[in-house]
N, C-alpha and C positions, 0 to 999 in steps of 0.2 A: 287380238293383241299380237300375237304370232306374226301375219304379215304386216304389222307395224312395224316390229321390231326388225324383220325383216329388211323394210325399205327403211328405214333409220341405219339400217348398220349399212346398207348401201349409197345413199347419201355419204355419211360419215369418211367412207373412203373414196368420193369425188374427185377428180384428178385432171378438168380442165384445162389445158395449157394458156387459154387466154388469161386467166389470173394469175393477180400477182402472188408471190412467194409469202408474203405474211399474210392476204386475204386466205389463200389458203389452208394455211397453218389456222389463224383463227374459227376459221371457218370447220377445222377439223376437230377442235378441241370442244366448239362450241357442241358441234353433234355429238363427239365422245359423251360428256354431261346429261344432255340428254335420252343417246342413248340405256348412259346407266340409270337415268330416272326413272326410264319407263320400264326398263326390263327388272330393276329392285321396285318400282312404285313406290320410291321415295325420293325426294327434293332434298339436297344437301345443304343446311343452312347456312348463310353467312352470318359474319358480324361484321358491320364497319364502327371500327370509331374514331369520335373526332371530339378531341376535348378530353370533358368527366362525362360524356353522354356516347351510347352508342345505339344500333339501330340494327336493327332485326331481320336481314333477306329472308322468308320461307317460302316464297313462291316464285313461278317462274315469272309473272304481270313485274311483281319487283324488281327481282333482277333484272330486267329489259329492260324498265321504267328506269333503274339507277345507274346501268351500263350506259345507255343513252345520254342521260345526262353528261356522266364522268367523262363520257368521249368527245360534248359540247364541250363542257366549260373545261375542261383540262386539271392544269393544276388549280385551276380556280377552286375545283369542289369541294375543297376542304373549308376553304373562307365561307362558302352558301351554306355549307351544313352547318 
C-alpha cells in the first residue's frame, strides 16, 4: 500500500508541458481525491440532486460512470436525471 501511495502522490504532481492548463489542473485534483481515498481508505460520498429525488455517489465505478456522463450531455444532465 505504501508504494501505491507512493506513485499516486507522484502522479498527482505531474507536470508535463504538452498539456493544456485546465487538463492539468483536473488532472491534479482528480489524483489529489484519490490520493486521499487510498491513503484514509475511504471514498468521500456525494450527493446529486435533481428535483424531490437525489442520488447517492459511494464509489469510485460511480463517480466515473456519472462524471462521464455530465461531461457528454452538459447542461443536459439535469433534464436525463
Amino acid at each position: 500500500m505504501e508504494s501505491l501511495t507512493q506513485m499516486l502522490r507522484a502522479l498527482a504532481t505531474d507536470g508535463n508541458k504538452h498539456r493544456a492548463k485546465v487538463d492539468k489542473r483536473k488532472q491534479r485534483s482528480v489524483f489529489r481525491d484519490i490520493l486521499r481515498a487510498v491513503e484514509e481508505r475511504d471514498f468521500p460520498t456525494e450527493t446529486v440532486k435533481f428535483g424531490p429525488e437525489r442520488m447517492y455517489i459511494d464509489s469510485w465505478v460511480k463517480k466515473h460512470t456519472y462524471d462521464t456522463f455530465k461531461e457528454v450531455l452538459g447542461s443536459g444532465m439535469q433534464y436525463h436525471l
